[in-house]
VMD Tcl script that builds the backbone (N, CA, C; Angstrom):
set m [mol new atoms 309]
animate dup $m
set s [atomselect $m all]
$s set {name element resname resid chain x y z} {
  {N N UNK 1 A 78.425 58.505 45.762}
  {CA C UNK 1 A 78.032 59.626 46.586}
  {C C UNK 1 A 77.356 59.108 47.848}
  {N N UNK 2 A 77.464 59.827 48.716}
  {CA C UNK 2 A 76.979 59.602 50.172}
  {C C UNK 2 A 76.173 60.540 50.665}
  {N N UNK 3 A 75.086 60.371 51.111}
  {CA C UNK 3 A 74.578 61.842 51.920}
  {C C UNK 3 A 74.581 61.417 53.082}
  {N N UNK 4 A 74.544 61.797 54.412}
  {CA C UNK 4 A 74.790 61.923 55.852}
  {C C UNK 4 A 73.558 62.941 56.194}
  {N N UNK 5 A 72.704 62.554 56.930}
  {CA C UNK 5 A 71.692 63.482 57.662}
  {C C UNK 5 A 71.958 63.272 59.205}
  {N N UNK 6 A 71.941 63.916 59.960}
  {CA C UNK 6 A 72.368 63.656 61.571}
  {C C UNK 6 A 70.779 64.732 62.135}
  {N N UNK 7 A 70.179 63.416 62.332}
  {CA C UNK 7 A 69.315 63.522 63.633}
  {C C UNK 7 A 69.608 63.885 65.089}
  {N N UNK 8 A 69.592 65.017 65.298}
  {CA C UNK 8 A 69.653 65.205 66.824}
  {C C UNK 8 A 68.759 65.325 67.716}
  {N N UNK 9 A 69.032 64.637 68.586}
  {CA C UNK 9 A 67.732 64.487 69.515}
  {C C UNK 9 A 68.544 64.839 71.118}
  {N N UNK 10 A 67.464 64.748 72.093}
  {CA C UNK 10 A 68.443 65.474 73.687}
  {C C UNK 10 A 69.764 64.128 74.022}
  {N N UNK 11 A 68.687 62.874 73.592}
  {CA C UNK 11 A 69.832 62.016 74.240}
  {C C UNK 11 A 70.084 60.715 73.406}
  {N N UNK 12 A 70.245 61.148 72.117}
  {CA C UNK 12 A 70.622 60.054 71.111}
  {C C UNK 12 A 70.931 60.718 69.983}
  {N N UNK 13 A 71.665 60.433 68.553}
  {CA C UNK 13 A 72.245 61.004 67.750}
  {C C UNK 13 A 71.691 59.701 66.547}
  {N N UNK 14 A 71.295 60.130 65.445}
  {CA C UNK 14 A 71.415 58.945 64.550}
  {C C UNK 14 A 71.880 59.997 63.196}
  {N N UNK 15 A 72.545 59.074 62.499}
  {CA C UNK 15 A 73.139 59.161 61.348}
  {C C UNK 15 A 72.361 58.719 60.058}
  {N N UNK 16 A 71.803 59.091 59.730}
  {CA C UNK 16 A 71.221 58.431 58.416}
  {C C UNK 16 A 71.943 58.686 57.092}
  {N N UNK 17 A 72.203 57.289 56.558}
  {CA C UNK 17 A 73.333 57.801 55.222}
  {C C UNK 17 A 72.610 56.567 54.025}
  {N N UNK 18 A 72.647 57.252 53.176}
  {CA C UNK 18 A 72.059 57.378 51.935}
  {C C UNK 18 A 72.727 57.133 50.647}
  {N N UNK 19 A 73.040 56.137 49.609}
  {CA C UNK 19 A 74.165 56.163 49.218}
  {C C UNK 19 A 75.350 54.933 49.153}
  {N N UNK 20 A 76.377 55.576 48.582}
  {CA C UNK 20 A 77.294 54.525 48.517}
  {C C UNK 20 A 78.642 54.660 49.925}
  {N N UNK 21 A 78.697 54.057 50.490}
  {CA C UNK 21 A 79.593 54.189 51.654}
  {C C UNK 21 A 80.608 53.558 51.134}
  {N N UNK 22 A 81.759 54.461 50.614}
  {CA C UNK 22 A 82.917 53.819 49.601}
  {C C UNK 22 A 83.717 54.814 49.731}
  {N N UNK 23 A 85.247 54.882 49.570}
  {CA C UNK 23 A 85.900 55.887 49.002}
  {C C UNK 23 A 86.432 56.393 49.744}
  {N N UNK 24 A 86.572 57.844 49.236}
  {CA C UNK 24 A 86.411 59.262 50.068}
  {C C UNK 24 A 85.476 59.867 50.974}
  {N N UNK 25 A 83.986 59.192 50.641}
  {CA C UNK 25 A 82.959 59.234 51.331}
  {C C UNK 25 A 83.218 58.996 52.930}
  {N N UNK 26 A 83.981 57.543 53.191}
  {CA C UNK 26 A 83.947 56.750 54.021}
  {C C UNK 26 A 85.242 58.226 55.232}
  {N N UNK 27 A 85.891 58.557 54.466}
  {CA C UNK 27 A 86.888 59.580 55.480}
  {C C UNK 27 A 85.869 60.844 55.573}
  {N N UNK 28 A 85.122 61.468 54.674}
  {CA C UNK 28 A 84.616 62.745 55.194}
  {C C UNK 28 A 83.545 62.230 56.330}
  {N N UNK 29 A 83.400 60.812 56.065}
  {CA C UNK 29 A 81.957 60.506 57.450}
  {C C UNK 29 A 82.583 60.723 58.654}
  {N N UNK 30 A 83.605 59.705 58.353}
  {CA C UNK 30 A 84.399 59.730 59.552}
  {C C UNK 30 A 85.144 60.865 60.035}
  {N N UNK 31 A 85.110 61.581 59.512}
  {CA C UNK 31 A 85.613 62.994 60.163}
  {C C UNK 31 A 84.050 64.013 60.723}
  {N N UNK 32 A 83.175 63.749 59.944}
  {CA C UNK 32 A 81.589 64.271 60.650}
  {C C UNK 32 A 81.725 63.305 62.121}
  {N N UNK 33 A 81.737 62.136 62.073}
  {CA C UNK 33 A 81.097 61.241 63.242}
  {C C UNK 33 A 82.352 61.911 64.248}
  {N N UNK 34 A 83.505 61.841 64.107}
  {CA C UNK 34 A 84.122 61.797 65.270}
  {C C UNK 34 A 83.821 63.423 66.105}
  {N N UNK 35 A 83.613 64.574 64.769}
  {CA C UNK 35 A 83.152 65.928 65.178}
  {C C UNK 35 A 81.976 65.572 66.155}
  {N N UNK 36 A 80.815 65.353 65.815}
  {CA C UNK 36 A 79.792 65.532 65.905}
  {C C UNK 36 A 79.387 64.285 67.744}
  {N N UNK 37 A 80.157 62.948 67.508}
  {CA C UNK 37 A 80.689 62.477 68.949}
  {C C UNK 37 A 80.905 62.712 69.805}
  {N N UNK 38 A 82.057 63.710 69.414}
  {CA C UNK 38 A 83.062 64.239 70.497}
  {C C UNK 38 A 81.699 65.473 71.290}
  {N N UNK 39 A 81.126 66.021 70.584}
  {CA C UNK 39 A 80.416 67.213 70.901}
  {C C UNK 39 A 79.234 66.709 72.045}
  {N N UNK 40 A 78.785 65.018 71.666}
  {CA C UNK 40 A 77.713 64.179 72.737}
  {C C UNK 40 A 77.944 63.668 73.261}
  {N N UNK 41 A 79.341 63.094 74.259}
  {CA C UNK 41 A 79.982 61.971 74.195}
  {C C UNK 41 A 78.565 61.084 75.003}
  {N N UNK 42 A 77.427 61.325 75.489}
  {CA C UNK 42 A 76.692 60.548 76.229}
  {C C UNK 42 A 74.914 60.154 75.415}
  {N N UNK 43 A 75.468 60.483 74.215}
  {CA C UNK 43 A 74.135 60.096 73.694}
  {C C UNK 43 A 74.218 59.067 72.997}
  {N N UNK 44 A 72.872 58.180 72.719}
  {CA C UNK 44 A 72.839 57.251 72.054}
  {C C UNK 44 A 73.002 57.083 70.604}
  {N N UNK 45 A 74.151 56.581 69.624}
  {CA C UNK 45 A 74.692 56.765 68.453}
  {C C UNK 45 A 73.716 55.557 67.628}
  {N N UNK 46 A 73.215 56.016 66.437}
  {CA C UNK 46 A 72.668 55.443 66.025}
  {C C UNK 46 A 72.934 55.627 64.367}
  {N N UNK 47 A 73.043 54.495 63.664}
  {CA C UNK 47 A 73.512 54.531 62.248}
  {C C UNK 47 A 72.465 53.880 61.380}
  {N N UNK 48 A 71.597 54.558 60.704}
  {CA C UNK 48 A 70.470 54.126 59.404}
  {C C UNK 48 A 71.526 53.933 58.928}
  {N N UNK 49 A 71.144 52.287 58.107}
  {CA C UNK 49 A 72.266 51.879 56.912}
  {C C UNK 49 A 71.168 51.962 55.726}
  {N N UNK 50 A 69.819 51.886 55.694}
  {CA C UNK 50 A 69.143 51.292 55.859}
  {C C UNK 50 A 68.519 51.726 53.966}
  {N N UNK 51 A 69.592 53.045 53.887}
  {CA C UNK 51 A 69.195 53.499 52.672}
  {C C UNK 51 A 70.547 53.822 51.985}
  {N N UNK 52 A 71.473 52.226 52.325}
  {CA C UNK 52 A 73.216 52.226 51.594}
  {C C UNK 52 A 72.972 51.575 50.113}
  {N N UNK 53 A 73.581 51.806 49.712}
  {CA C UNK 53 A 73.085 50.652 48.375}
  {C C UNK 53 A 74.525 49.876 48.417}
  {N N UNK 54 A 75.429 50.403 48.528}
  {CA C UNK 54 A 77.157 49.493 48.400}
  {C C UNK 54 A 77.972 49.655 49.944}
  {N N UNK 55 A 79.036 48.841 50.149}
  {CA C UNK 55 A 79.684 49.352 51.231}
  {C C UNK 55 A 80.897 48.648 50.695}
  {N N UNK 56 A 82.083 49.092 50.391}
  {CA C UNK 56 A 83.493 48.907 50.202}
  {C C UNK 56 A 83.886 48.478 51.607}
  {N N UNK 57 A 85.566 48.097 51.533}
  {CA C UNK 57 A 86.503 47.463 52.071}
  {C C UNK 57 A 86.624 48.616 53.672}
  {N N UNK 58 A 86.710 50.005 53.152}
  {CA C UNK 58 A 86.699 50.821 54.069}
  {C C UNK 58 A 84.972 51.358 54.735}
  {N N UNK 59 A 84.338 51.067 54.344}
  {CA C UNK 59 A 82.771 51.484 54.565}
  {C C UNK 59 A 82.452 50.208 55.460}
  {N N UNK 60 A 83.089 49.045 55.488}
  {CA C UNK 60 A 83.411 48.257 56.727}
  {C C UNK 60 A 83.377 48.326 57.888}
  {N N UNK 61 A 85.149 48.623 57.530}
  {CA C UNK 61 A 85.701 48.976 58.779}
  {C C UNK 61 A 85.043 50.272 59.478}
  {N N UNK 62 A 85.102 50.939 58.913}
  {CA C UNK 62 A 84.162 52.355 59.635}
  {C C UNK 62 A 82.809 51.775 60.526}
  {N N UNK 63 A 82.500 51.135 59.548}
  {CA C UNK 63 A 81.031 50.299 60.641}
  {C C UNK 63 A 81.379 49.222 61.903}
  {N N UNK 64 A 82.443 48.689 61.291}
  {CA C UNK 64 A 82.937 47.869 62.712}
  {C C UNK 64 A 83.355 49.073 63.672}
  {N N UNK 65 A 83.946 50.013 63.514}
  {CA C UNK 65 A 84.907 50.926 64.472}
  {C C UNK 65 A 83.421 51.533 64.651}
  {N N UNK 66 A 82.348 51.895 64.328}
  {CA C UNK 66 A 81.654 52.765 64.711}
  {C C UNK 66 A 80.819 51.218 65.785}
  {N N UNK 67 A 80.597 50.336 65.598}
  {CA C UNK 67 A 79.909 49.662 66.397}
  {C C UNK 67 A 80.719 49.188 67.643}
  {N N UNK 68 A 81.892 49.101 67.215}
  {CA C UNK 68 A 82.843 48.989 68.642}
  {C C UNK 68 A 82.776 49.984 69.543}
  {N N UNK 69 A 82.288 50.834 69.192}
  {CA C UNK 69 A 82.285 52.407 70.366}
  {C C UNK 69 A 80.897 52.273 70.560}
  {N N UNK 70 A 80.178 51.608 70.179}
  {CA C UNK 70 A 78.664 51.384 71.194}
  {C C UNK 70 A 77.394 52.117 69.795}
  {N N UNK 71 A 77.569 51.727 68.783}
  {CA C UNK 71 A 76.493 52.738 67.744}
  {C C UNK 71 A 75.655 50.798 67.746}
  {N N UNK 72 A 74.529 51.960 67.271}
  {CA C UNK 72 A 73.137 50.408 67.326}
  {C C UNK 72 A 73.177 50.848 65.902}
  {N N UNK 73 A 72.634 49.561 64.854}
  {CA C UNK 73 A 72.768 50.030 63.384}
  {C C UNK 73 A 70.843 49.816 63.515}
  {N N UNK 74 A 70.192 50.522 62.218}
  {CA C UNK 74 A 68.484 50.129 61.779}
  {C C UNK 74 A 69.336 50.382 60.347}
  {N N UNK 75 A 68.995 48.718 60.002}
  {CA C UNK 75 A 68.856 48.008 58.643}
  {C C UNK 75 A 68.023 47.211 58.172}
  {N N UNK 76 A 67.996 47.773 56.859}
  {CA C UNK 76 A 66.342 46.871 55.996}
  {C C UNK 76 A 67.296 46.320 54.597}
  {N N UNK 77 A 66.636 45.552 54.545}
  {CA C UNK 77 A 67.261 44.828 52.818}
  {C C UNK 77 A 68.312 43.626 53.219}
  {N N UNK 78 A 68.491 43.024 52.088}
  {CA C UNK 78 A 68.981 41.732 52.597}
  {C C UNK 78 A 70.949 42.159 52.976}
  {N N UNK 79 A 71.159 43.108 52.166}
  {CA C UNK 79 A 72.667 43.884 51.577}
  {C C UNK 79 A 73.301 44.192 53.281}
  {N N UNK 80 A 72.331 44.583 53.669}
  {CA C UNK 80 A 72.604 45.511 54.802}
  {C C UNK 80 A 72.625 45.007 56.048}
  {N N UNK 81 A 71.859 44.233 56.121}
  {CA C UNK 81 A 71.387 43.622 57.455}
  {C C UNK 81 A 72.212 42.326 57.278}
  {N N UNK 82 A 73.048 41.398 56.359}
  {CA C UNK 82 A 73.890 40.800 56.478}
  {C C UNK 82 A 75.257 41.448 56.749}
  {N N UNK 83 A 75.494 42.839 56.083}
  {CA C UNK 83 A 76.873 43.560 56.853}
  {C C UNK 83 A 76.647 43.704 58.291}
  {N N UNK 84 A 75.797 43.945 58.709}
  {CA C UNK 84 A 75.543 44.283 59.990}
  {C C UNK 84 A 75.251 42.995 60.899}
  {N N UNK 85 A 74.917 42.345 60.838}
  {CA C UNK 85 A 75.050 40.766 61.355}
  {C C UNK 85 A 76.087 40.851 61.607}
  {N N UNK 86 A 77.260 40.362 59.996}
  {CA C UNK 86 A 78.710 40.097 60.171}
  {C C UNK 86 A 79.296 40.987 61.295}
  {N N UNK 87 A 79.079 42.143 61.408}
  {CA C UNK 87 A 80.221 43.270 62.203}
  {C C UNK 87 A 79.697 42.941 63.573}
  {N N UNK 88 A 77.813 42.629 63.925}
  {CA C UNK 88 A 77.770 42.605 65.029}
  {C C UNK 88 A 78.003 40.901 65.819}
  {N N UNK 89 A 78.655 39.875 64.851}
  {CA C UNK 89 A 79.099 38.675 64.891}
  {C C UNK 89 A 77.390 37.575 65.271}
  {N N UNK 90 A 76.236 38.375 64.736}
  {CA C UNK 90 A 75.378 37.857 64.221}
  {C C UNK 90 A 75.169 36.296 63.338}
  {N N UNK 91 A 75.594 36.001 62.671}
  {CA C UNK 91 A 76.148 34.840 62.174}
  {C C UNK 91 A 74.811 34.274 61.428}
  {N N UNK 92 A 73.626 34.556 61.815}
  {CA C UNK 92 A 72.421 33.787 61.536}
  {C C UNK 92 A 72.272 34.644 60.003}
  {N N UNK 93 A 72.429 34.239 58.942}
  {CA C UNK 93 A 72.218 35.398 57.924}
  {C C UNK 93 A 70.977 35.013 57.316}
  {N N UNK 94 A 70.690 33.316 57.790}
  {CA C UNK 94 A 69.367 33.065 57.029}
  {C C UNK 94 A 68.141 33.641 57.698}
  {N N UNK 95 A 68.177 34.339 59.176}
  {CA C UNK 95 A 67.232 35.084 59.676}
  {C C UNK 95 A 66.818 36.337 59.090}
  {N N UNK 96 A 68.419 36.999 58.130}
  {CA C UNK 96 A 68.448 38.216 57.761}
  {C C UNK 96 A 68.038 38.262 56.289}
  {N N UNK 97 A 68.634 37.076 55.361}
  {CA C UNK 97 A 68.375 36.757 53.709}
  {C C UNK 97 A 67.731 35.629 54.005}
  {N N UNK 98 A 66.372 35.281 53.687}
  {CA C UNK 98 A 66.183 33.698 53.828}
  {C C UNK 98 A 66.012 33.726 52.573}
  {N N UNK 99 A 66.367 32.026 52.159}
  {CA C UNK 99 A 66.454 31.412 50.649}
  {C C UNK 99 A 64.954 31.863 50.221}
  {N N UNK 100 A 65.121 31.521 49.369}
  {CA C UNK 100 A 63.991 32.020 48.331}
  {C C UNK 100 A 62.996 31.186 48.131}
  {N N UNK 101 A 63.081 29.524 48.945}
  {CA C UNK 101 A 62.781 28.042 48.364}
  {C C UNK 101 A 62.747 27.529 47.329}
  {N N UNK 102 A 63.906 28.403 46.557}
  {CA C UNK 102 A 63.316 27.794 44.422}
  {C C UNK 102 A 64.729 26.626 44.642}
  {N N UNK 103 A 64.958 25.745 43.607}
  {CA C UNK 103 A 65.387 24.849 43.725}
  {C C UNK 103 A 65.890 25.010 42.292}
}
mol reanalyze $m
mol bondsrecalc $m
mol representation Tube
mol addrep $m
């Protein structure tokens, strides 16, 4: 399950989603985001991952395609903030997960 909350503000939009970004989930978002886009085309898009617990093969791509059109992601946890590295070609993941120092 997914929940989607959309923050509206005069000149930025954030998405907060909650949940598993998988599935069927991943097409009803994407049919909210492109609605709800099309309606701001000039505000700042913003995507909380920050409370995802999973992201599938398609919960991906949706995040790459949503960051290619200009969305800023706010991510916490190690899960999240390494997807979001990867998509934003971040690469440093030990800034995002650092080892644990156990041996």
């Amino acid at each position: 399950m997914l929940r989607t909350t959309i923050q509206n503000e005069p000149e930025s939009l954030t998405f907060r989603l909650e949940g598993r970004l998988a599935g069927t989930w991943v097409q009803e978002l994407a049919e909210v985001w492109r609605n709800t886009i099309t309606a701001q085309p000039d505000a700042t898009i913003r995507l909380d991952v920050r409370d995802v617990v999973y992201v599938d093969g398609a919960g991906r791509e949706f995040l790459a395609a949503a960051h290619a059109q200009g969305a800023q992601f706010i991510a916490s946890g190690c899960l999240m903030r390494a997807i979001v590295a990867h998509i934003t070609h971040n690469v440093d993941y030990e800034a995002y997960c650092p080892s644990r120092g156990t041996s």
